[in-house]
Backbone as a printed PyTorch tensor [residue, N CA C, xyz], in Angstrom:
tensor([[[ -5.6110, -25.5580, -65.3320],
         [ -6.5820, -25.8630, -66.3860],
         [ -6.0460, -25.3710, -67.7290]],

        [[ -6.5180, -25.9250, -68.7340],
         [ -6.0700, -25.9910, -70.2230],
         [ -6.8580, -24.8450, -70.8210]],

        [[ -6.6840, -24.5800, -71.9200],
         [ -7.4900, -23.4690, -72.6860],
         [ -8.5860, -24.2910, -73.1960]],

        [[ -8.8170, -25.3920, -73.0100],
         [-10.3010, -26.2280, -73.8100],
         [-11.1310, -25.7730, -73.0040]],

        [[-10.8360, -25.7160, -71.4990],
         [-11.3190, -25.8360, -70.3180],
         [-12.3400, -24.2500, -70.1560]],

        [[-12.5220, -23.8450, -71.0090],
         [-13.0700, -22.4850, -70.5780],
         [-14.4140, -22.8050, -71.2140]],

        [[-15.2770, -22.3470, -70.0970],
         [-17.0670, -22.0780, -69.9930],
         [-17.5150, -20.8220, -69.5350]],

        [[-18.6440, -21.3690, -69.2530],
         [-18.9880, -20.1330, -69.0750],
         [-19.1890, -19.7670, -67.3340]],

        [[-19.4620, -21.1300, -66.9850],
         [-19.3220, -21.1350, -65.4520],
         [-17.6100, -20.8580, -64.9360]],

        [[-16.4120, -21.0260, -65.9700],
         [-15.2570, -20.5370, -65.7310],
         [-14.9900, -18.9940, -65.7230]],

        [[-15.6700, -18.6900, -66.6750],
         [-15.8980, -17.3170, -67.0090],
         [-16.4940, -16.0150, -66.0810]],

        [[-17.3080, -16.8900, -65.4020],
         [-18.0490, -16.1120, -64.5000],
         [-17.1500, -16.1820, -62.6050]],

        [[-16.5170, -17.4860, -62.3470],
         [-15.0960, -17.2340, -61.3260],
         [-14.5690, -16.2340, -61.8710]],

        [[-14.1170, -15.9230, -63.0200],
         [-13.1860, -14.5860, -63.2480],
         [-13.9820, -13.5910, -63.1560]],

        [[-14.8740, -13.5280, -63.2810],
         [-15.3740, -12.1380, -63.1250],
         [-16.0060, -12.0140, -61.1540]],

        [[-15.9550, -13.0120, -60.5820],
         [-16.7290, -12.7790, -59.3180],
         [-15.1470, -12.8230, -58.3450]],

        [[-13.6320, -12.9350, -59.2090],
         [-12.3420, -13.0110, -58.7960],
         [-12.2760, -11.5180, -58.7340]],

        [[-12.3050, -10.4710, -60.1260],
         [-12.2060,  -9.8700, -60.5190],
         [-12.9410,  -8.6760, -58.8460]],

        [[-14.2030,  -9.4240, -59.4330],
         [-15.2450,  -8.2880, -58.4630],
         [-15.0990,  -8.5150, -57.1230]],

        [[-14.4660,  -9.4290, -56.5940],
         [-13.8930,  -9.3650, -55.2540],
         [-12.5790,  -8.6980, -54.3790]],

        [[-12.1540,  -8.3580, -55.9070],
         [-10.3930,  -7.5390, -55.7160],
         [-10.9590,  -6.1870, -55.5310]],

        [[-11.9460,  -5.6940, -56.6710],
         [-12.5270,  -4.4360, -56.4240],
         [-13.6060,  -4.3750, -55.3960]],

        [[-14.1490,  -5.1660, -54.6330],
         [-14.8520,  -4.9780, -53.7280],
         [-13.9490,  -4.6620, -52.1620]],

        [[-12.9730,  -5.3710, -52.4410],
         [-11.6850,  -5.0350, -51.5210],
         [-11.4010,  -4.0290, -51.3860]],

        [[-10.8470,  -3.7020, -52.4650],
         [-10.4020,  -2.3870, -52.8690],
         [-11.2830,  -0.9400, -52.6450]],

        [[-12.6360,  -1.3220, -52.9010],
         [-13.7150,  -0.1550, -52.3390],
         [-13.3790,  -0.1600, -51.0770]],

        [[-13.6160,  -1.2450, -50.0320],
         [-13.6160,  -1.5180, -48.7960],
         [-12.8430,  -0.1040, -47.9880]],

        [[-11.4620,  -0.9700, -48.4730],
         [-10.4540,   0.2530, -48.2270],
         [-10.4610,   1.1940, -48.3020]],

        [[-10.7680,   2.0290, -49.3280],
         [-10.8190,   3.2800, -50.0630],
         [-11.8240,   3.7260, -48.9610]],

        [[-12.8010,   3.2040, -48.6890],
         [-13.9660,   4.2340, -47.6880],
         [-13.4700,   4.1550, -45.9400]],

        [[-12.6990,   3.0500, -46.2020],
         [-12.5160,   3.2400, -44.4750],
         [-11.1570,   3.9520, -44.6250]],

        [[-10.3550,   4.7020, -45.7270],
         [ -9.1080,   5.3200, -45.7430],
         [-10.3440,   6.9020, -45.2040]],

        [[-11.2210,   6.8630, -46.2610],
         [-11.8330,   8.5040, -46.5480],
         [-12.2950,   8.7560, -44.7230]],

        [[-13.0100,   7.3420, -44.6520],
         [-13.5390,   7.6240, -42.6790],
         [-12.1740,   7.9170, -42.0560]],

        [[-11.4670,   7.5580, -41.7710],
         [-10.4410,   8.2880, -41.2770],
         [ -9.3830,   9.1160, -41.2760]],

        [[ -9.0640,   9.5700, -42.8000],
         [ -9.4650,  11.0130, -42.9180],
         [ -9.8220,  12.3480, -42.4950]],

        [[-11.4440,  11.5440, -42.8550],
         [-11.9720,  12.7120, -42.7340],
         [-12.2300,  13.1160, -40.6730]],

        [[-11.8100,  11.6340, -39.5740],
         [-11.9650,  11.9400, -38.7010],
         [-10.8140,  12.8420, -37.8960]],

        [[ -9.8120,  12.5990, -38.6110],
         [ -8.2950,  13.0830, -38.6030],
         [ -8.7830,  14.2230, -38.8400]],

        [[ -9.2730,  14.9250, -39.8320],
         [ -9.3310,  16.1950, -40.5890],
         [-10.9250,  16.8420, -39.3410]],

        [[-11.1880,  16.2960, -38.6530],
         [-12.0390,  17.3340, -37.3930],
         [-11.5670,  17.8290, -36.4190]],

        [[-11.6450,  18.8170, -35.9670],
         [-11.0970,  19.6590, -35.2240],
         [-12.6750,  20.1540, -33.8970]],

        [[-12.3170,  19.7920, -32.5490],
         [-12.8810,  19.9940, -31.7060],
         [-13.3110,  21.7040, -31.5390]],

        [[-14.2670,  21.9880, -31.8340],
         [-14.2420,  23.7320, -31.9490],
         [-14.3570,  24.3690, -30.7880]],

        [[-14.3170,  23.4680, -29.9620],
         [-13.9950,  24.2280, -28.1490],
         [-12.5900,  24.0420, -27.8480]],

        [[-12.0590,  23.1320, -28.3490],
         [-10.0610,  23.4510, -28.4000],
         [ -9.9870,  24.5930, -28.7990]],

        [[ -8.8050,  25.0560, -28.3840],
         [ -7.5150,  25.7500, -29.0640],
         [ -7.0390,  25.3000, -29.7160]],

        [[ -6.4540,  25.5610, -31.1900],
         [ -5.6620,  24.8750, -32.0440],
         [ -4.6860,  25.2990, -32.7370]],

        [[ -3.3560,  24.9190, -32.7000],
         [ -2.0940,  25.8940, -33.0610],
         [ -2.1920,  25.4680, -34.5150]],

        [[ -1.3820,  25.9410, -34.8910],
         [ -0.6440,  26.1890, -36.3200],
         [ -0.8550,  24.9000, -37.2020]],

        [[ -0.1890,  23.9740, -36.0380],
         [ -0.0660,  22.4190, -36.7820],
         [ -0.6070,  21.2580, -36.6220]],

        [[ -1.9300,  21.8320, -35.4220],
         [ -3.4310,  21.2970, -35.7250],
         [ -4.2810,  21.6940, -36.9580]],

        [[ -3.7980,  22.6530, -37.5440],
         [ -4.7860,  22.8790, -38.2770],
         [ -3.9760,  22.6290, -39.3740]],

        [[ -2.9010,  22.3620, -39.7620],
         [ -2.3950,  22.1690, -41.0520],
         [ -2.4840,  21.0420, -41.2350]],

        [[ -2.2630,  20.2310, -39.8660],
         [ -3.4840,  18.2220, -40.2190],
         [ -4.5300,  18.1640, -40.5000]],

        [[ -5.4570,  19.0690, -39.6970],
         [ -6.9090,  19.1040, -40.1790],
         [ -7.0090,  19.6480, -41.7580]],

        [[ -6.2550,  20.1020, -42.3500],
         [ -6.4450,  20.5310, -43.4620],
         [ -6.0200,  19.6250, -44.6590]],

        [[ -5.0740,  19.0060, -43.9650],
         [ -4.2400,  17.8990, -44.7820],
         [ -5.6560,  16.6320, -44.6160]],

        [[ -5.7870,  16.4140, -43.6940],
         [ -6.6530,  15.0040, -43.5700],
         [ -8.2760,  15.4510, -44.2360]],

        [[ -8.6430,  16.7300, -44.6490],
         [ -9.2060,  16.8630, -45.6440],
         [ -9.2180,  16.5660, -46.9960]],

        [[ -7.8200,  16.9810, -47.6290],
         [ -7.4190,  16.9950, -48.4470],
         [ -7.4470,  15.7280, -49.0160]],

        [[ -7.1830,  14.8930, -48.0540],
         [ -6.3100,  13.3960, -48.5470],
         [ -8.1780,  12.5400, -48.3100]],

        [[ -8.6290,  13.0870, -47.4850],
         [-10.1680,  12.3330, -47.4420],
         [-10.6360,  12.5090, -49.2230]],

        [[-10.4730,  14.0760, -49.3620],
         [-10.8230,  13.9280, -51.0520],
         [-10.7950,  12.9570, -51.8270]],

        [[ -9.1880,  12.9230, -52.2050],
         [ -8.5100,  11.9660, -52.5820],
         [ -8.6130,  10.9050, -52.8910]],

        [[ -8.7100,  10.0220, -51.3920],
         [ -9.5450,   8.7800, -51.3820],
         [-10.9540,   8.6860, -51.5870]],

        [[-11.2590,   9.7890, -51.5350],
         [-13.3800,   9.7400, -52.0820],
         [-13.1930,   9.6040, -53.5520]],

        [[-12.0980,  10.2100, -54.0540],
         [-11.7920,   9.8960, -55.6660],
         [-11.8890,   8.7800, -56.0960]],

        [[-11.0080,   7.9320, -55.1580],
         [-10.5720,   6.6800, -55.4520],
         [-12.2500,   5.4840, -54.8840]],

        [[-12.8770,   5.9990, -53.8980],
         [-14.0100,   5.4620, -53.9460],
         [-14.8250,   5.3400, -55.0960]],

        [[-14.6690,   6.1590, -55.5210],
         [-16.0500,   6.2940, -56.8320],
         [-15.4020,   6.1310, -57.9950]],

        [[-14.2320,   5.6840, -58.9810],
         [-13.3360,   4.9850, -59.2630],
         [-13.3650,   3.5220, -59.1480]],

        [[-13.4850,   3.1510, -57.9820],
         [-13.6160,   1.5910, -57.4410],
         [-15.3100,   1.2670, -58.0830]],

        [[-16.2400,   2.0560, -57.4150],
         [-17.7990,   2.3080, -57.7410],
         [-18.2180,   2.1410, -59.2110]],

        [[-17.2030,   2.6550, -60.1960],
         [-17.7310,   2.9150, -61.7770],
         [-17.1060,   1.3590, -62.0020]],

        [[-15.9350,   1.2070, -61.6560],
         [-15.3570,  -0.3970, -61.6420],
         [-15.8730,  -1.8810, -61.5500]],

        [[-16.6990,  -1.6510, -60.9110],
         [-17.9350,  -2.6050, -60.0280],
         [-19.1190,  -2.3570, -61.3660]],

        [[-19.6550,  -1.4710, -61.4250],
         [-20.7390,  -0.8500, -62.8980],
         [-19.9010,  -1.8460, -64.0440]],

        [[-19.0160,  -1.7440, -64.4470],
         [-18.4530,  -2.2930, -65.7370],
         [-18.5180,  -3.5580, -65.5720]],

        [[-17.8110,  -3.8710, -64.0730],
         [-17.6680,  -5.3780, -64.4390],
         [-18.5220,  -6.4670, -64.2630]],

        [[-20.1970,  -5.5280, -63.6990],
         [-21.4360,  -6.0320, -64.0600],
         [-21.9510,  -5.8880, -65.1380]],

        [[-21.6410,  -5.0890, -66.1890],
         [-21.8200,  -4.8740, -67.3520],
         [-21.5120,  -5.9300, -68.3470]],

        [[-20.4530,  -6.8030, -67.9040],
         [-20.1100,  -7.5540, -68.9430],
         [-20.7590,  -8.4520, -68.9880]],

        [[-20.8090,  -8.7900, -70.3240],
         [-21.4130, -10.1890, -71.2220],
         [-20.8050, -11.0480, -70.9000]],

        [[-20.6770, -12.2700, -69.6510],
         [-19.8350, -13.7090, -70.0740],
         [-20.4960, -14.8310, -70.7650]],

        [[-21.6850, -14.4550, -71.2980],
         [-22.2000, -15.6600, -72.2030],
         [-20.8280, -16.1090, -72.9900]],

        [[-20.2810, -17.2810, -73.4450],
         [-19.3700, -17.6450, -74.3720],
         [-19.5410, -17.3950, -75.7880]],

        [[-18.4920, -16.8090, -76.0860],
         [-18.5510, -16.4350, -77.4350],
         [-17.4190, -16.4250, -78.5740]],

        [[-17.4670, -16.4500, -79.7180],
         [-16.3210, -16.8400, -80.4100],
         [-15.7520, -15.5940, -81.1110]],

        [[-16.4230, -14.6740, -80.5140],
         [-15.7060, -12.9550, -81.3870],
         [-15.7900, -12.2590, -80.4060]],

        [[-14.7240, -11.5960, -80.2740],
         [-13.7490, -10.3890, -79.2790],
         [-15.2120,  -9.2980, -78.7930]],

        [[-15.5720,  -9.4410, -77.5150],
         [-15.9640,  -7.9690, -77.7480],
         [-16.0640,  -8.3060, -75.5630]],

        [[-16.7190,  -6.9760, -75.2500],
         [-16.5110,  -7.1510, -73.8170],
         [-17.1900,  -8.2870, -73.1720]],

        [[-16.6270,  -8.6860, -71.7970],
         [-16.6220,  -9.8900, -71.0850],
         [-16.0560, -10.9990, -71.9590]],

        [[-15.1280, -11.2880, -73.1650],
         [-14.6870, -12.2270, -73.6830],
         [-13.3610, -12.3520, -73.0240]],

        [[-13.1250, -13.7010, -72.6730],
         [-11.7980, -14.1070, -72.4290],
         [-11.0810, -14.3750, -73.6280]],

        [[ -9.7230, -13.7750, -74.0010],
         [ -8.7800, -13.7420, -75.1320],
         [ -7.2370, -14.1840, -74.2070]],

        [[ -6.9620, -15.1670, -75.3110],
         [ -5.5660, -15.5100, -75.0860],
         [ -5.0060, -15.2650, -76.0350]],

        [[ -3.6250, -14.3790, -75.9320],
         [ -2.4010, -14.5850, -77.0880],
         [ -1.1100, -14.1060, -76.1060]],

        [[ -0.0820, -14.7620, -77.0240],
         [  1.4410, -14.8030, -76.9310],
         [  1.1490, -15.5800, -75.2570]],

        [[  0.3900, -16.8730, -75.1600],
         [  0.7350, -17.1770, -73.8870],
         [ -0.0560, -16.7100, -72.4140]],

        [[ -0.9470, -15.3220, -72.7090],
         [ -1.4850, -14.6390, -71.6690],
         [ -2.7720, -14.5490, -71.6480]],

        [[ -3.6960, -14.4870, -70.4860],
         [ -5.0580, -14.5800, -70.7250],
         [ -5.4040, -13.3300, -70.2060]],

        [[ -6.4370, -12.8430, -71.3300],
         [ -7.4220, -11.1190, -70.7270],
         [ -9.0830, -11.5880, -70.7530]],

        [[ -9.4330, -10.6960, -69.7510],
         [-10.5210, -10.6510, -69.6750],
         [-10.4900,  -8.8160, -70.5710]],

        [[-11.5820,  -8.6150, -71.6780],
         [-12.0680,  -8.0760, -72.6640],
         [-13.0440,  -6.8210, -72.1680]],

        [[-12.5730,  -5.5610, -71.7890],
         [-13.9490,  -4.5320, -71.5290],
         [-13.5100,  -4.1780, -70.2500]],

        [[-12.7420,  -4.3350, -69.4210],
         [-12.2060,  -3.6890, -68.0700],
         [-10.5810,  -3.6790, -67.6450]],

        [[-10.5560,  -2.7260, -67.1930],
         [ -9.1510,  -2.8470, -66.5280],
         [ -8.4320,  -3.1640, -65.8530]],

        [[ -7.8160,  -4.1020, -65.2660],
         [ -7.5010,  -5.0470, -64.1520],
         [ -5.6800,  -5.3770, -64.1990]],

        [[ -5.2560,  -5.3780, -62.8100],
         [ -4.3350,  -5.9820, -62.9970],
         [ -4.5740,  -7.6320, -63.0720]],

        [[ -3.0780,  -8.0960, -63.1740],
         [ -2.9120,  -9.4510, -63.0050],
         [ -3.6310, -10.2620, -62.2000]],

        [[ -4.1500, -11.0710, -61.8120],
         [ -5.0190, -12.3090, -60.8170],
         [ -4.9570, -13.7680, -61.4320]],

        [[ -5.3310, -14.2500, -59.8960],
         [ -5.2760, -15.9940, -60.6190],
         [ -6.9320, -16.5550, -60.2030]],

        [[ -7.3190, -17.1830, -61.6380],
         [ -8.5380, -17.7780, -61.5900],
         [ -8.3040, -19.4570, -61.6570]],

        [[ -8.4340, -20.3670, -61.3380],
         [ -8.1790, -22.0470, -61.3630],
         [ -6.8460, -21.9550, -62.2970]],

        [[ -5.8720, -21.2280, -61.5710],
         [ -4.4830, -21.5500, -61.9520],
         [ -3.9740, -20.9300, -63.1200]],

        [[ -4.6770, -20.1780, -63.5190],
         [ -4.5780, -18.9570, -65.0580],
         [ -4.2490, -17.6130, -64.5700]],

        [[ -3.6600, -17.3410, -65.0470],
         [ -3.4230, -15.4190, -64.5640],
         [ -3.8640, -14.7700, -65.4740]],

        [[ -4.5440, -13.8660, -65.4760],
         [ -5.8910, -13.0000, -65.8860],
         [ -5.6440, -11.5900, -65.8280]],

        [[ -5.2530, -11.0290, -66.8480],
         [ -5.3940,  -9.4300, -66.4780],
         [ -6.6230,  -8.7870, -67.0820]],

        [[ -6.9350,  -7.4940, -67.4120],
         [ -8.1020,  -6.9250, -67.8750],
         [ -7.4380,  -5.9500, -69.0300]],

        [[ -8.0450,  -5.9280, -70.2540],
         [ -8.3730,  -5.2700, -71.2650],
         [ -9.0380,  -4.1760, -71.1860]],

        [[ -9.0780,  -2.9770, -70.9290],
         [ -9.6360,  -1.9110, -70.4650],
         [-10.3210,  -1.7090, -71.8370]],

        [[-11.8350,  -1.0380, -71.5070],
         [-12.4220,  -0.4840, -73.0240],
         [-11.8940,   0.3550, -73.8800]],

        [[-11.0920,   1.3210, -72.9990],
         [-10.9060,   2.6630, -73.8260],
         [ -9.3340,   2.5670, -74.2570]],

        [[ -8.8490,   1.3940, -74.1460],
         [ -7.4100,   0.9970, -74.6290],
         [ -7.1720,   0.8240, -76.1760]],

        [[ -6.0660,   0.8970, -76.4860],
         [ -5.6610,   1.1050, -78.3540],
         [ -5.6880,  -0.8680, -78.0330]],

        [[ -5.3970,  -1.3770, -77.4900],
         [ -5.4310,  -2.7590, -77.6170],
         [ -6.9770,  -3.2490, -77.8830]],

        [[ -7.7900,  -2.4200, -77.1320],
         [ -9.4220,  -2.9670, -77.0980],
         [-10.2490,  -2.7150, -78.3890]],

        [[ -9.4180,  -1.7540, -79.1170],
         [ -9.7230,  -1.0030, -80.1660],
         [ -9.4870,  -1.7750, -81.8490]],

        [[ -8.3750,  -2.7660, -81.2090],
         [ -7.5480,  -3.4960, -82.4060],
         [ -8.4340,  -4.5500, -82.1960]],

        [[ -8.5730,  -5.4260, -81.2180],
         [ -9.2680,  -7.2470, -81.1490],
         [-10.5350,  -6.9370, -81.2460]],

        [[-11.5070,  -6.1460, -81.2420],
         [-13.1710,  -6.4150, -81.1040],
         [-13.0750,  -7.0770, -82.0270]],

        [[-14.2080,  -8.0050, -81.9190],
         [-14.9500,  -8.4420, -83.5200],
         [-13.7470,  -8.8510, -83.9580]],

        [[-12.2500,  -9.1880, -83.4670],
         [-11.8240, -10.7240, -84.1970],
         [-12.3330, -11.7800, -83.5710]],

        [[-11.6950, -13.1210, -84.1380],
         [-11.6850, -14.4150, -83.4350],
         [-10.8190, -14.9390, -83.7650]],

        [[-11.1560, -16.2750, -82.2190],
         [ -9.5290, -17.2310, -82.6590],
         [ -8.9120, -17.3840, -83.6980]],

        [[ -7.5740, -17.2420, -83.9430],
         [ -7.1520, -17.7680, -85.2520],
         [ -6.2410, -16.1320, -85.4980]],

        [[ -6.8640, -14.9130, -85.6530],
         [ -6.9480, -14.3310, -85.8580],
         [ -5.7700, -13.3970, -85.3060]],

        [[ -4.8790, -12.9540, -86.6000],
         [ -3.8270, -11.8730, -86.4920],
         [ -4.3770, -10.5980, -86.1360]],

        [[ -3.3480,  -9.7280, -85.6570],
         [ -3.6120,  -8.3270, -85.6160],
         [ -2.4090,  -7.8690, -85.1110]],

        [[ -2.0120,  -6.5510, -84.9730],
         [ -0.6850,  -5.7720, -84.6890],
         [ -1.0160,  -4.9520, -83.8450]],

        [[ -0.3120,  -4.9110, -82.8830],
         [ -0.2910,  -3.4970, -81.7240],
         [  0.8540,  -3.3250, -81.3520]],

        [[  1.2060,  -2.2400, -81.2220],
         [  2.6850,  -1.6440, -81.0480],
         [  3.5010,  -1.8710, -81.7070]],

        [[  3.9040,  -1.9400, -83.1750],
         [  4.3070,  -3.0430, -84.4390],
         [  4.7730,  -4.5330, -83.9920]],

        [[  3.9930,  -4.8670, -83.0350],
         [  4.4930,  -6.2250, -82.7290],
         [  3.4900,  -7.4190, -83.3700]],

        [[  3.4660,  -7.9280, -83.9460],
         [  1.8080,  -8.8690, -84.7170],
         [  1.7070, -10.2690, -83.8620]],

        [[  0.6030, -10.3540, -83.4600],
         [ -0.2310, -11.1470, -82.4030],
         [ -1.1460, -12.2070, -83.2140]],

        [[ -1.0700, -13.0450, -82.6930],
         [ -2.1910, -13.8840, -82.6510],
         [ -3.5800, -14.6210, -81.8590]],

        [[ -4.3120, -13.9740, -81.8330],
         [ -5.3600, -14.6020, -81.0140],
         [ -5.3870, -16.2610, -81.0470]],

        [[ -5.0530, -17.1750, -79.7110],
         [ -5.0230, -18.0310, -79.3460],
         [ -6.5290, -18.9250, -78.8220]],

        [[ -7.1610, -18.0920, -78.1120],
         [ -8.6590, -18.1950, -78.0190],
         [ -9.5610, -17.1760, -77.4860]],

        [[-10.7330, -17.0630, -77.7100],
         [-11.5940, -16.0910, -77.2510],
         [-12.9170, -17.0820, -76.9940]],

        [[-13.2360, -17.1130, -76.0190],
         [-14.5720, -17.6770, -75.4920],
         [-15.0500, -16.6560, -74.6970]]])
């Protein structure tokens, strides 16, 4: 699909693309922490040497870890219901922006993905890039990293 081609019903595949990578991604993360944390139990009517308990301690550790990464995934899911995909013609979150060739989704962080044949990464909020495009529009120069850009489209 072409860059004319963007709606709002396009807009919203990327974001239910988006929220399916991180729904994945939670998936994982909790069935890493469940086993884990089943690794990290210790039968308290065993005996347990040295290097039972330095697994059980480890498969604690690493259950953490991945509980990190659960609730991480959790705030991820929050944002990317947060966004605005009504269509719109000025930069701000849930806007799709194209320049130098590449398409972002505006207000989250994402790697690369493909939506109807477009590859899509995410614009994180708290990025020096997210900081430069708000509140432009198409047409519209700006510089990041002394390299100067042009906004191609924003719907």
């Amino acid at each position: 699909m072409d860059d004319t081609s963007w709606d709002g019903a396009r807009k919203l595949r990327v974001r239910d693309a988006l929220r399916g990578r991180v729904e994945a991604a939670l998936a994982s993360a909790r069935e890493a922490v469940a086993d884990q944390r089943g690794a990290a139990e210790l039968d308290q009517a065993d005996v347990h040497d040295v290097d039972d308990l330095s697994q059980s301690d480890e498969g604690g550790d690493l259950a953490g870890l991945f509980g990190g990464v659960v609730d991480r995934r959790q705030r991820e899911l929050v944002r990317i219901d947060a966004l605005d995909l009504a269509p719109t013609d000025v930069v701000g979150d849930g806007a799709i922006v194209a320049f130098g060739g590449d398409h972002y989704l505006v207000g989250v962080a994402a790697e690369a993905f493909e939506v109807d044949g477009t590859t899509v990464e995410g614009i994180a909020a708290d990025s020096p890039l997210h900081a430069v495009i708000v509140g432009l529009k198409a047409g519209d120069s700006f510089t990041v990293g002394g390299t100067e850009h042009r906004l191609d489209l924003v719907v």
